[in-house]
VEXNUVO-920158 format. One record per residue: residue number from 1; residue in three letters; x, y, z of N, C-alpha, C in turn. Coordinates in Angstrom, 2 decimals. Example, Ala and Ser with C-alpha at 12.3 -4.5 7.8 and 13.67 -1.06 7.14 Angstrom:
<recs>
+-----+-----+---------+---------+---------+---------+---------+---------+---------+---------+---------+
:   k :   r :      nX :      nY :      nZ :     caX :     caY :     caZ :      cX :      cY :      cZ :
+-----+-----+---------+---------+---------+---------+---------+---------+---------+---------+---------+
:   1 : ALA :   13.19 :   -5.69 :    7.80 :   12.30 :   -4.50 :    7.80 :   13.20 :   -3.30 :    7.80 :
:   2 : SER :   12.85 :   -2.25 :    7.08 :   13.67 :   -1.06 :    7.14 :   12.90 :    0.03 :    7.87 :
+-----+-----+---------+---------+---------+---------+---------+---------+---------+---------+---------+
</recs>
This chain:
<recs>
+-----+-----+---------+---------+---------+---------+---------+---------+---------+---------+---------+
:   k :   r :      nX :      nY :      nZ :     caX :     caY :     caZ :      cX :      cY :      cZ :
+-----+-----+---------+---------+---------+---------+---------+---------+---------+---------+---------+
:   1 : UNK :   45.90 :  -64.36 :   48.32 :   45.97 :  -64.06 :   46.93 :   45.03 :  -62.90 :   46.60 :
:   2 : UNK :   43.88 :  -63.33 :   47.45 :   42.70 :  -62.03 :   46.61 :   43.23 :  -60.93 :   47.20 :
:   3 : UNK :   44.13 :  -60.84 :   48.55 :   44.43 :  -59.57 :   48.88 :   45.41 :  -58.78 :   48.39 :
:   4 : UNK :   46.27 :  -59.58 :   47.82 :   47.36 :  -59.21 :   47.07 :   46.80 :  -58.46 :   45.65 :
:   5 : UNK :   46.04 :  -59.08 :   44.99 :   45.66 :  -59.01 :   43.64 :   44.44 :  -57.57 :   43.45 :
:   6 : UNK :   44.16 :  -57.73 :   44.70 :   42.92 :  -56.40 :   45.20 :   43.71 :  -55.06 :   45.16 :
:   7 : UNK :   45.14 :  -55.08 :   45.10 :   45.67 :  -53.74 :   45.02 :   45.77 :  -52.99 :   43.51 :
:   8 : UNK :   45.89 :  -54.31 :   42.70 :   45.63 :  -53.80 :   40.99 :   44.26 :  -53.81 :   40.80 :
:   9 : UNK :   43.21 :  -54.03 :   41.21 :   41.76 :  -53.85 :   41.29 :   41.42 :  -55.28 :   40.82 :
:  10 : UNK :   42.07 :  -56.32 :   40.60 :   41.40 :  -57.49 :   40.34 :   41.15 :  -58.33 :   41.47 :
:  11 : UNK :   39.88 :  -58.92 :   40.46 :   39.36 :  -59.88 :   41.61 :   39.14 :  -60.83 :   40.63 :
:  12 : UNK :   39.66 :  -62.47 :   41.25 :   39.49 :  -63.72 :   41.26 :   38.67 :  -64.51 :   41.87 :
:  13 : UNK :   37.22 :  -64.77 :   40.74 :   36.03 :  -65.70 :   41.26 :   36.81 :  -67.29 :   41.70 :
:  14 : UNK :   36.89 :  -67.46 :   39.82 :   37.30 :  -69.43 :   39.66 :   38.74 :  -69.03 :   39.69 :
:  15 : UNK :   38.96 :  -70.02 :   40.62 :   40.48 :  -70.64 :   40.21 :   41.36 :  -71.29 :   38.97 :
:  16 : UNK :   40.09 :  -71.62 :   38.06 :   40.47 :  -71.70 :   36.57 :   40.89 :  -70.84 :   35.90 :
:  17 : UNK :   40.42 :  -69.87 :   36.28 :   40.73 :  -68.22 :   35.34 :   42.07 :  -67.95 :   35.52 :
:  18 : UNK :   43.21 :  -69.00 :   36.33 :   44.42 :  -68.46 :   36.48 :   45.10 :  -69.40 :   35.67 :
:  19 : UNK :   44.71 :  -69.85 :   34.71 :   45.01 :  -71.27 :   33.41 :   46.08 :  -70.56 :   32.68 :
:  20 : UNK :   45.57 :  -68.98 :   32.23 :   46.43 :  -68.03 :   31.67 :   47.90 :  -67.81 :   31.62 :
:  21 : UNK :   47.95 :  -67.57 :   32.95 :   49.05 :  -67.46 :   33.70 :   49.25 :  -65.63 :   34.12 :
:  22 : UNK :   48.56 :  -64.62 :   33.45 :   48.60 :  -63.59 :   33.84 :   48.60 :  -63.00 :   35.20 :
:  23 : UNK :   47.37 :  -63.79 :   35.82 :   47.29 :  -63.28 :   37.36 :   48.05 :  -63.99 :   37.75 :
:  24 : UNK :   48.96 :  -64.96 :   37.87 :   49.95 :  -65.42 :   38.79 :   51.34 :  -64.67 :   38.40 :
:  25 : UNK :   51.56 :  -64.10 :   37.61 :   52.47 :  -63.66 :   36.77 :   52.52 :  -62.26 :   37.67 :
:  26 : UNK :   51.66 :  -61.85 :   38.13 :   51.07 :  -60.35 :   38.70 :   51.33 :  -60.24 :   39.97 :
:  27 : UNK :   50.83 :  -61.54 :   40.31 :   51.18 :  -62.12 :   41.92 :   52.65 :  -62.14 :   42.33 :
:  28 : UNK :   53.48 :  -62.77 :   41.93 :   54.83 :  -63.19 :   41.84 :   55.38 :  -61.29 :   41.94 :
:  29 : UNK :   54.90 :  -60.71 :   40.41 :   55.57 :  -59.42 :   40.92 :   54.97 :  -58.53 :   41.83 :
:  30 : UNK :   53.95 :  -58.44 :   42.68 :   53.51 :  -58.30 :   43.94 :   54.09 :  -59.01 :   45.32 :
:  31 : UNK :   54.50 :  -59.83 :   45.13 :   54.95 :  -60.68 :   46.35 :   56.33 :  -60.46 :   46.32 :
:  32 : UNK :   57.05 :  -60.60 :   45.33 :   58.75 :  -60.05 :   45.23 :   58.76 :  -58.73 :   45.36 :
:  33 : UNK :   57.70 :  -57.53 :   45.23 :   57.47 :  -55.99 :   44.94 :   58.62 :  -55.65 :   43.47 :
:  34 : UNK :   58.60 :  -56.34 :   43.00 :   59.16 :  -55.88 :   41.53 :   58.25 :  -55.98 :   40.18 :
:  35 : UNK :   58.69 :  -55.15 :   39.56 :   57.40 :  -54.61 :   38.49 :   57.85 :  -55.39 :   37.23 :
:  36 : UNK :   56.62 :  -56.66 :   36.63 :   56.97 :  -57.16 :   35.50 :   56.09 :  -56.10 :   34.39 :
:  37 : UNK :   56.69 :  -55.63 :   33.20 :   56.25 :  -54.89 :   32.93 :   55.10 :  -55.59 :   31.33 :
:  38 : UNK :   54.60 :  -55.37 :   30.82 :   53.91 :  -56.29 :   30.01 :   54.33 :  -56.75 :   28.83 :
:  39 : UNK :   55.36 :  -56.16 :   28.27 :   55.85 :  -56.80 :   27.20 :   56.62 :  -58.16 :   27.64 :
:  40 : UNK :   56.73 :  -58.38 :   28.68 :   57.60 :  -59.32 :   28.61 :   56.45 :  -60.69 :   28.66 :
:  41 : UNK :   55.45 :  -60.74 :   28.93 :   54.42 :  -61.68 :   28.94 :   53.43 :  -61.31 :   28.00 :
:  42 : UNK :   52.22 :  -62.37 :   27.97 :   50.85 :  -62.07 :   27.15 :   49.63 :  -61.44 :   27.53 :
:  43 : UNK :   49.67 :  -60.72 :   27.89 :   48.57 :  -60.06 :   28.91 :   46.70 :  -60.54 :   28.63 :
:  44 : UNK :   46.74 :  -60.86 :   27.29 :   45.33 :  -61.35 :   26.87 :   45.69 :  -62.40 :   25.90 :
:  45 : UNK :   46.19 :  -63.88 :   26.30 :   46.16 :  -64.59 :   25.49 :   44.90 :  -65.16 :   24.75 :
:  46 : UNK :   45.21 :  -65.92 :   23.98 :   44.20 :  -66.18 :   23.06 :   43.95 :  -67.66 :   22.58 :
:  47 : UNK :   45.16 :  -68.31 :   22.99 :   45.32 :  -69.54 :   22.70 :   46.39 :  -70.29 :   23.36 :
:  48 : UNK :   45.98 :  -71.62 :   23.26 :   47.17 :  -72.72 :   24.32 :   48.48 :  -71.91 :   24.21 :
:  49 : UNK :   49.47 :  -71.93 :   23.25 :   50.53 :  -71.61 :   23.09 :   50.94 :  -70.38 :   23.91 :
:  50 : UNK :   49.76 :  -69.11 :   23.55 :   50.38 :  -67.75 :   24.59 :   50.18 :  -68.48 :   25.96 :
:  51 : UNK :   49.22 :  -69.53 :   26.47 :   49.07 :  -68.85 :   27.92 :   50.16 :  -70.20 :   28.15 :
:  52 : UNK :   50.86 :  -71.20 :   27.55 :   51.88 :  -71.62 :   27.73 :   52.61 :  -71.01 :   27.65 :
:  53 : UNK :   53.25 :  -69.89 :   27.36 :   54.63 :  -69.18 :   26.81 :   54.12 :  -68.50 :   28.43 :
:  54 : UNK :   53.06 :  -67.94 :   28.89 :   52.83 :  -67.06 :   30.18 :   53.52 :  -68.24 :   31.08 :
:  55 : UNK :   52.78 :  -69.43 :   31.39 :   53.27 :  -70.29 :   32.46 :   54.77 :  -70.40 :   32.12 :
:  56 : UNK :   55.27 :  -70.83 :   31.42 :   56.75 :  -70.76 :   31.54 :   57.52 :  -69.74 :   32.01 :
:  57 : UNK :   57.11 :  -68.19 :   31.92 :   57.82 :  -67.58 :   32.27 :   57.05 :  -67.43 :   33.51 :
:  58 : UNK :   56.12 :  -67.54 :   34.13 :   55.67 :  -67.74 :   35.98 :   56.93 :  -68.79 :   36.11 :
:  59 : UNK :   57.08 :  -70.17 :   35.47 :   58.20 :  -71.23 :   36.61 :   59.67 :  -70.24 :   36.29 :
:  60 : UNK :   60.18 :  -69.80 :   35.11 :   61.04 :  -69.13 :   35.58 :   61.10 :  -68.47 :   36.22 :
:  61 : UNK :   59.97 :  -67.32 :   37.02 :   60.11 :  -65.83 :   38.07 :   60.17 :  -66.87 :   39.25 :
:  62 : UNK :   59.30 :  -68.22 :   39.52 :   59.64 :  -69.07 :   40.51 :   60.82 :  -69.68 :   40.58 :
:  63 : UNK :   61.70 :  -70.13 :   39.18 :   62.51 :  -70.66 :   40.06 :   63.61 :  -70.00 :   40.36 :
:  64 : UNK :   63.74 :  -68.41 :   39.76 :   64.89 :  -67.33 :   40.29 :   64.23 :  -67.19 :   42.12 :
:  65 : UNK :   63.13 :  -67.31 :   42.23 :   62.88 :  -66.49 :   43.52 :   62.77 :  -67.77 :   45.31 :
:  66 : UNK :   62.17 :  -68.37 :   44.27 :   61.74 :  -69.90 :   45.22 :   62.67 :  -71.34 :   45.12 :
:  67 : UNK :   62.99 :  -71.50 :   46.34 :   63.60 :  -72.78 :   46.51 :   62.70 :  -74.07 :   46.56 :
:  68 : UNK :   61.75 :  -74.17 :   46.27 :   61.09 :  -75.37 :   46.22 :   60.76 :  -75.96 :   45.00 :
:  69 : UNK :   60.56 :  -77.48 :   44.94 :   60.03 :  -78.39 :   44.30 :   58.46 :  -77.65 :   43.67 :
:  70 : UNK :   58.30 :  -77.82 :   42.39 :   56.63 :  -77.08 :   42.05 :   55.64 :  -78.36 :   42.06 :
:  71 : UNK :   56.48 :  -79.49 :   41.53 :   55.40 :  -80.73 :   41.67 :   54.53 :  -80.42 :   40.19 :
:  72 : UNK :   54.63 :  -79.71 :   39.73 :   53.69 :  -79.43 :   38.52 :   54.62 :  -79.00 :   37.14 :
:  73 : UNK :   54.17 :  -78.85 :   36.09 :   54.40 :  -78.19 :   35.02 :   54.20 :  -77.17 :   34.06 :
:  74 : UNK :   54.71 :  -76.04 :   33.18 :   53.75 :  -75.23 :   32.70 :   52.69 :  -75.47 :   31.54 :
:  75 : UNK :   52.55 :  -76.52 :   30.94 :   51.41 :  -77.33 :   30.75 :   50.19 :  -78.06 :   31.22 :
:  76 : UNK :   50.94 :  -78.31 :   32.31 :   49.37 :  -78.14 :   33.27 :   48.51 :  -77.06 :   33.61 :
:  77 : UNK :   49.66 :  -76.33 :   34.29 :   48.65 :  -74.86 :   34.40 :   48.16 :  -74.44 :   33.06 :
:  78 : UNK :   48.27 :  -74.30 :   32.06 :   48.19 :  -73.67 :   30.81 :   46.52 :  -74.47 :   30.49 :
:  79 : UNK :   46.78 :  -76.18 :   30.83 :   45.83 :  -77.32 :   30.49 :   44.58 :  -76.78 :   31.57 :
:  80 : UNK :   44.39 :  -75.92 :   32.70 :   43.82 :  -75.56 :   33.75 :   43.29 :  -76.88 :   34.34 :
:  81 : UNK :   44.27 :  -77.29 :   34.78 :   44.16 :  -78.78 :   35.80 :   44.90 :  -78.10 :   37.22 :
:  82 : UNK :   43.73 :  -78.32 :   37.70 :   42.48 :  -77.52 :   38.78 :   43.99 :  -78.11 :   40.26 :
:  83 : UNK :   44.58 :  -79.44 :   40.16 :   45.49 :  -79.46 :   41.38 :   46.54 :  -78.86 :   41.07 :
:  84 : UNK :   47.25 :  -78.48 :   40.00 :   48.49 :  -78.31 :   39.76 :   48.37 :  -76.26 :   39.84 :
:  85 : UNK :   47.50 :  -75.72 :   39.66 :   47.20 :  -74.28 :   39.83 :   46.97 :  -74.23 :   41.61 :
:  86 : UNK :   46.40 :  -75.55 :   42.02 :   46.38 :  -75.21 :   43.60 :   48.01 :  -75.52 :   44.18 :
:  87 : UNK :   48.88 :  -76.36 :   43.43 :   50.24 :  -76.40 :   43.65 :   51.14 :  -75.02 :   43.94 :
:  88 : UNK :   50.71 :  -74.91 :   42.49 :   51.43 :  -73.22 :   42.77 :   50.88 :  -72.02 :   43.63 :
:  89 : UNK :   49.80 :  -72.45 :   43.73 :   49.07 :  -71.41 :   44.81 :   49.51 :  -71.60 :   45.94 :
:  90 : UNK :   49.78 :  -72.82 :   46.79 :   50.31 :  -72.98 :   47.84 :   51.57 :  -72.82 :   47.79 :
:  91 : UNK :   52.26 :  -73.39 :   46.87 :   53.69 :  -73.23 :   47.03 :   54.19 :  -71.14 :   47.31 :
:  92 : UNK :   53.68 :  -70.67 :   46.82 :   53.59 :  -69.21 :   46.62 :   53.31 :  -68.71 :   48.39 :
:  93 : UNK :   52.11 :  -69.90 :   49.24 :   51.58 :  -69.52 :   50.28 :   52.34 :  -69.74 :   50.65 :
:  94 : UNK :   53.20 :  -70.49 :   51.17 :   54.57 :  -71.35 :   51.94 :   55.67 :  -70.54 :   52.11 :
:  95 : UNK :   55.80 :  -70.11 :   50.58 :   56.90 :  -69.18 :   50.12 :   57.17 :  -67.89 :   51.45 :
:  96 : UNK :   55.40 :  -67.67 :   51.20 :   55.62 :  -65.96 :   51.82 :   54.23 :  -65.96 :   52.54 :
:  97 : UNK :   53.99 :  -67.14 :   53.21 :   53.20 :  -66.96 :   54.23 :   53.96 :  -65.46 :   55.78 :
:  98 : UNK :   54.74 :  -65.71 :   55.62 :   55.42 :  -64.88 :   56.97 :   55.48 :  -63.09 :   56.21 :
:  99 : UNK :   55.30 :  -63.12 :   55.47 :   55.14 :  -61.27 :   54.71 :   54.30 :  -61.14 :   54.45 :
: 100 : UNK :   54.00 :  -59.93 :   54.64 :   52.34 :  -59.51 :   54.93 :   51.98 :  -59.16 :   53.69 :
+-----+-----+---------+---------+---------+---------+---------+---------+---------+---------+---------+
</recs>
């Protein structure tokens, strides 16, 4: 992830900080190489609702791209409950462990 995310110059301390949904949102269009452009998400939310409206549209870019089960919801991630952000983190690893 940090290597992926190191090409837009960000860097990810806590794993909480991805509650948002922005940096996974970033990830997804790094890992597919297609460009989400920012209107279509919240880039600096501000409250439950934006960074829920962000996670929903992360499970939709997942479930056009990924065949798997998420095990989680976009309320959890949004809630930053710490297993369900490691869900999607792995599921993402699984995804595209084999592409560099």
């Amino acid at each position: 992830m940090r290597k992926h995310l190191a090409k837009l110059e960000i860097e990810i301390d806590r794993l909480d900080n991805l509650d948002d949904g922005v940096f996974l949102i970033l990830l997804m269009g790094l890992l597919e190489d297609f460009y989400i452009p920012e209107y279509v998400f919240i880039s600096k939310p501000t409250n439950f609702d934006e960074k829920l409206t962000n996670c929903k549209f992360l499970f939709e870019l997942i479930d056009e791209v990924c065949q798997q089960e998420k095990n989680c919801s976009p309320e959890d991630i949004a809630n930053g409950d710490l297993k369900s952000i490691l869900r999607i983190l792995y599921l993402l690893f699984s995804s595209y462990k084999d592409r560099d």
